[in-house]
N, C-alpha and C positions, 0 to 999 in steps of 0.2 A: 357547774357552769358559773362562769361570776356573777359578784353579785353586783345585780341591778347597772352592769355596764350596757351600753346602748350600745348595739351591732352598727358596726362601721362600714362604710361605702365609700366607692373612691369617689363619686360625685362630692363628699363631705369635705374632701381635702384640696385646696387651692395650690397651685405651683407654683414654685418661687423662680423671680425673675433671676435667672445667675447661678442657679442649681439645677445639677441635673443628676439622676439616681437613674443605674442599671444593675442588675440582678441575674442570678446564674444558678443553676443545681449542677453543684457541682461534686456531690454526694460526699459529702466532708465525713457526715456521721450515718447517715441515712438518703437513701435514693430517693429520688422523685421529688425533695422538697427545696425549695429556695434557700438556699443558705452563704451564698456572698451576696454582696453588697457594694458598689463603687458609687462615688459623688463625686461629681467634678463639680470647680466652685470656679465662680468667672474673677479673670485678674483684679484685685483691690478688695475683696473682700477678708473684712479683718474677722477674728476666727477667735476664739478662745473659751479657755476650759476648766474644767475640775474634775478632780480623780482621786480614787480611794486612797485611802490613809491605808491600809492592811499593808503592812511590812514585806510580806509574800506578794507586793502585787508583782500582777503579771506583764512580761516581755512588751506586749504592745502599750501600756501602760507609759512605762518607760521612755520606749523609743517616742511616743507620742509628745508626753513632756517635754523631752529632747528637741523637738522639731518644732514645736511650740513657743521655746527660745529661741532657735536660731535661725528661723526662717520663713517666707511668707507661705502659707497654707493654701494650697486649690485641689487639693484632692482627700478625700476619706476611701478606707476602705475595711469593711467586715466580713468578719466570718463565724459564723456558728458552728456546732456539734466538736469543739474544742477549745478549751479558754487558753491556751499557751502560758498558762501560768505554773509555777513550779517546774520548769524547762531548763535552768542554767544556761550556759551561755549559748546552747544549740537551740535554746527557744529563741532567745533575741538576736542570731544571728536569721534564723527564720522569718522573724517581724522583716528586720530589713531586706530580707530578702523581697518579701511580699513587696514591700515599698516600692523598692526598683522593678520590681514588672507592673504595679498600675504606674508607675513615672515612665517608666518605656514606654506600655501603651499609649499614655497622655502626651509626651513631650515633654515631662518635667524634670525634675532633679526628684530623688527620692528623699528630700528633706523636706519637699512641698508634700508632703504624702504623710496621715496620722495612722497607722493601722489599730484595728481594734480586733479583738476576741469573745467569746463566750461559750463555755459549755464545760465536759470535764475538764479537772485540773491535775494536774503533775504527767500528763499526756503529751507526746509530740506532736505540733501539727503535720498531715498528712500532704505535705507540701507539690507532691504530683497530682493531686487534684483542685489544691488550693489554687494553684499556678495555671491548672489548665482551664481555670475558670472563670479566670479574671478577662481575658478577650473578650467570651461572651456577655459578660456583664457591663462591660465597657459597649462592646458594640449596641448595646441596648441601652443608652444612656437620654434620657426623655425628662424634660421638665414637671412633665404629670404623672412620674409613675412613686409617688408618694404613696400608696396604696399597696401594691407589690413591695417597696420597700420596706413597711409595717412586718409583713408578713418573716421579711429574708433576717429579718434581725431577731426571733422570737424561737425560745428552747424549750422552755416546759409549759410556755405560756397557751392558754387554752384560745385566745383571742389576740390579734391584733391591738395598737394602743396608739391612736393617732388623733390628733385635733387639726380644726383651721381657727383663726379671727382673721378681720381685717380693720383696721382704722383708720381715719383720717387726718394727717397732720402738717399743717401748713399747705392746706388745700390739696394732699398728695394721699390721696388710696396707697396704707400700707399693709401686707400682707403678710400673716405669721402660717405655718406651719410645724408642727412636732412629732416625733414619733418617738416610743421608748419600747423597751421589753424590761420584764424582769417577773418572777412571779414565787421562787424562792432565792434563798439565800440576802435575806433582805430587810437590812437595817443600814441603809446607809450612814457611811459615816463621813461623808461628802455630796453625794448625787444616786443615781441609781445602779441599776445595772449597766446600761446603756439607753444613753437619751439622746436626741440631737433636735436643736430648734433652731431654723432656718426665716430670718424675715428680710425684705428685699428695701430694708428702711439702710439709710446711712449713719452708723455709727461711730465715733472715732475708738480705734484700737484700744486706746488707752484707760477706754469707759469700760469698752465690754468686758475684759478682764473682773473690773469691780461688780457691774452686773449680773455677771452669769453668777456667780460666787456668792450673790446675794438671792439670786434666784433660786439656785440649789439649796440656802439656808432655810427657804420659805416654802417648796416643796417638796423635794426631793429627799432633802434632811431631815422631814416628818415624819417620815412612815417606816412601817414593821412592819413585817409578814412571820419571822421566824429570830430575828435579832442576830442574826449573819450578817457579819459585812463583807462583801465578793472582792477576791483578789482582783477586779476587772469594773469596776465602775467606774463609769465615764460618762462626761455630762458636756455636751460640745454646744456651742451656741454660734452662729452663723449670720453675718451681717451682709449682704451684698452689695449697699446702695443703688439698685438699678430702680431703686423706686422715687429720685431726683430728688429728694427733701436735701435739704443744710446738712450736714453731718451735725449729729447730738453729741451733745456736751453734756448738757446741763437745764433745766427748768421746767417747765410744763408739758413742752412737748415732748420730754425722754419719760416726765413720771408716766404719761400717757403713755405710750411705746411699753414702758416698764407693765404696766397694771396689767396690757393684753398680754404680754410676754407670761408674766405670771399664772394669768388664768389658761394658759394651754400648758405650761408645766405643773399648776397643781391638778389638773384635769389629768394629766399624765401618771401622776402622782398618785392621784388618789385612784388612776385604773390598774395601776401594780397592784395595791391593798384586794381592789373588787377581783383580783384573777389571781389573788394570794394561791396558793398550791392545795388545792382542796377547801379554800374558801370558802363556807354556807351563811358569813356574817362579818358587815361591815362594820368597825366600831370607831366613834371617832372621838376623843379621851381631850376634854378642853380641860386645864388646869389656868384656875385663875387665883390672880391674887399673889405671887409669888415675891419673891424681892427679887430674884433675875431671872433671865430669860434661860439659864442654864437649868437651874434648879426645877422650875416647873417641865422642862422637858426631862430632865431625871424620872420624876412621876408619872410625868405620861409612859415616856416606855419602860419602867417599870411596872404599870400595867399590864401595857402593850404587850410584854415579850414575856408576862406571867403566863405559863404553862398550865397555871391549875386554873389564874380566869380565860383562857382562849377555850380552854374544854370546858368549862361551866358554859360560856357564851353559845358553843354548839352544840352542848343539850340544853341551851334556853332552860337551864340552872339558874334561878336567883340567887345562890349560894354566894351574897355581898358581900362575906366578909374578906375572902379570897382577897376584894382589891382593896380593902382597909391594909390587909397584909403586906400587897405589892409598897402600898404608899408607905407604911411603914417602915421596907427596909429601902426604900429609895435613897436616904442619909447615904448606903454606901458607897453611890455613885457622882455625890454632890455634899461639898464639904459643906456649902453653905447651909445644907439641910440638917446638923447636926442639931442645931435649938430644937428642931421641929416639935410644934407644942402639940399633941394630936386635938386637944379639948376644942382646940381655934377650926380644926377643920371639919366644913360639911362634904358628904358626898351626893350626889343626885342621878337618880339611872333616868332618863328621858327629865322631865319633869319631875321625879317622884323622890322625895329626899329621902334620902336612905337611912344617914347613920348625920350625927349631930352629938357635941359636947362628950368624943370618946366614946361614943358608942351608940346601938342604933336609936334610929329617931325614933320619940313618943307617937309620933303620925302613922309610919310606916305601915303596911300592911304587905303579905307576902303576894296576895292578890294584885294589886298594883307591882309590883315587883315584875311577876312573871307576865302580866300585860304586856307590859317594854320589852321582856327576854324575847316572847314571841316575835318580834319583827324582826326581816334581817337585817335594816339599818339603824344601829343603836348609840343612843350617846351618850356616855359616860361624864360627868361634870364634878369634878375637884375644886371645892374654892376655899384656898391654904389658909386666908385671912393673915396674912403676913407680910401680902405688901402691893402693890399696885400693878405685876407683871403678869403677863397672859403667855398661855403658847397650848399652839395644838397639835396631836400626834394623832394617824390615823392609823391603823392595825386592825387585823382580821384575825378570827376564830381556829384553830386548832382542830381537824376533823380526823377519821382513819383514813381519808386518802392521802393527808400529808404525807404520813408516815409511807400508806404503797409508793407515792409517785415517788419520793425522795431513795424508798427500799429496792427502786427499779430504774431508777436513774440511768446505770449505765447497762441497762440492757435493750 
């Protein structure tokens, strides 16, 4: 089960003025469960995104991009139990395809239309079921059903992944909403698997772009489960103004707007880590003291995505020196870490300082060690002593169901 994620309820989730989400089983990979997804978005709202870096991204990826440039955005649409990635040109004439039937249903052009995927990769989409199930999901189109939509986006994930906030700005109640999946294949190297966050504040275009982009820096681009980054990550952020404030630009009122923004995509964020693939331990790996903000996240997920500390973590192993190791060869991934002096760094597992001046601390004791291991929320503390920069990576433990659920994947 995850860990220490809080069971979700649709009472939990606020509906956003100007969006509206309908859903369909439309047995893509498997019957009986929700797996499209349509959003209609009401005219003026400005829209934009981020998307894997992985060279093999996939077809809706693409076309999304595409459409993202050259045209105004009111409709989303997904599907699960196939990523369309690795397709050639008959996966991305598919994407478009999908496009022009939620645009038919809507009345739109199918350049207002982003399609999205997720599930196996180098697979056709099953396009006479895709197709036949976008009417119903259309016809089911409801500003509250935030809830059912958590669920129609989710592949190996054991839980739904959705928040609300709301705030107040310029005398105006505004209202955020988010939902994400993802649970392996996951080290972002832009945003998640798929995320979408939806708030009925007014934004100018031109901001949200820099926003979202900063927003995925701060959550999305933290975390590990397995140091995969998906042909198909996609990070979409949605502004409607139906909530009457000024359009933001700039000052108080957007760092405001900004701070709730964040706290429902690191919530998101950090529920990917709690519903990792066999997940039994949250770890959350602060490296301080860095001279950039590249270089301490080097360390962090070179922890993170250490194979020998995620299985010490899950047999609540103290075996510490595993992440003296990680940090050690972190230099390869960050040129600036080449000086790296090790005598300058400490380590610390909870509170308990582990290792000091190249090797372990005089204090230590294995008892206090395995104290910390026992829990399943664990925090790992790096401080380089090298320069005045922080960053933090969040990642999870390495269990034997990783291995079955990933071994059984496409069956």
């Amino acid at each position: 089960m995850p860990v220490n994620l809080p069971p979700l309820s649709a009472n939990d989730l606020l509906p956003i003025a100007g969006v509206e989400l309908g859903w369909a089983e439309a047995g893509i990979k498997k019957p009986n469960r929700k797996d499209v997804l349509v959003m209609r978005l009401a005219e003026g709202t400005a829209v934009a995104g981020v998307f894997t870096e992985n060279r093999f991204c996939a077809a809706p990826v693409t076309l999304s991009k595409q459409h993202l440039a050259s045209a105004p955005i009111r409709a989303l649409v997904v599907n699960t139990g196939c990523a369309n990635a690795g397709t050639g040109e008959e996966g991305l004439n598919n994407a478009q395809k999908t496009c022009a039937a939620v645009a038919s249903e809507l009345g739109l052009s199918a350049d207002n239309v982003l399609p999205f995927s997720t599930g196996v990769i180098l697979e056709q989409l099953p396009m006479d079921r895709l197709l036949a199930g976008i009417p119903s999901a259309v016809a089911n189109l409801k500003e509250a059903n935030w809830y059912d939509a958590a669920f129609a986006i989710m592949t190996t994930d054991i839980a739904p992944k959705a928040m609300s906030r709301q705030v107040t700005i310029a005398g105006k109640t505004i209202s955020i909403t988010g939902i994400a999946k993802g649970a392996g294949m996951i080290q972002p190297n832009m945003a998640t698997m798929l995320g979408y966050l939806a708030t009925d504040a007014a934004i100018e275009q031109s901001v949200l772009a820099g926003l979202t982009k900063r927003l995925a820096d701060e959550s999305f681009n933290c975390i590990t489960v397995d140091g995969d980054t998906s042909t198909n990550d996609s990070f979409i952020v949605m502004a409607t103004g139906k909530a009457g404030n000024a359009p933001l630009v700039a000052g108080e009122d957007l760092d405001v707007l900004y701070a709730a923004l964040k706290e429902v995509a690191q919530y998101l964020a950090k529920a990917i880590v709690r519903d990792g693939e066999g997940a039994t331990k949250f770890m959350t790996i602060q490296v301080n003291g860095g001279k950039t903000h590249d270089e301490c996240k080097a360390v962090g997920y070179a922890i993170g995505n250490s194979p020998l500390v995620k299985t010490a973590f899950f047999a609540s192993d103290p075996n510490l020196g595993r992440i003296l190791a990680a940090v050690g060869y972190a230099p390869r991934q960050c040129d600036s870490l080449k000086d790296l002096d090790t005598n300058t760094i400490r380590v610390y597992l909870g509170d308990v300082l582990v290792a000091e001046h190249g090797g372990r601390a005089a204090s230590y004791v294995e008892e206090a060690g395995q104290k910390v291991m026992n829990e399943a929320e664990i925090t790992i503390r790096i401080e380089l002593g090298r320069g005045d920069v922080n960053a933090t990576v969040w990642a999870c433990d390495f269990s034997y169901d990783y291995v079955k659920i990933n071994a059984d994947y496409r069956s």
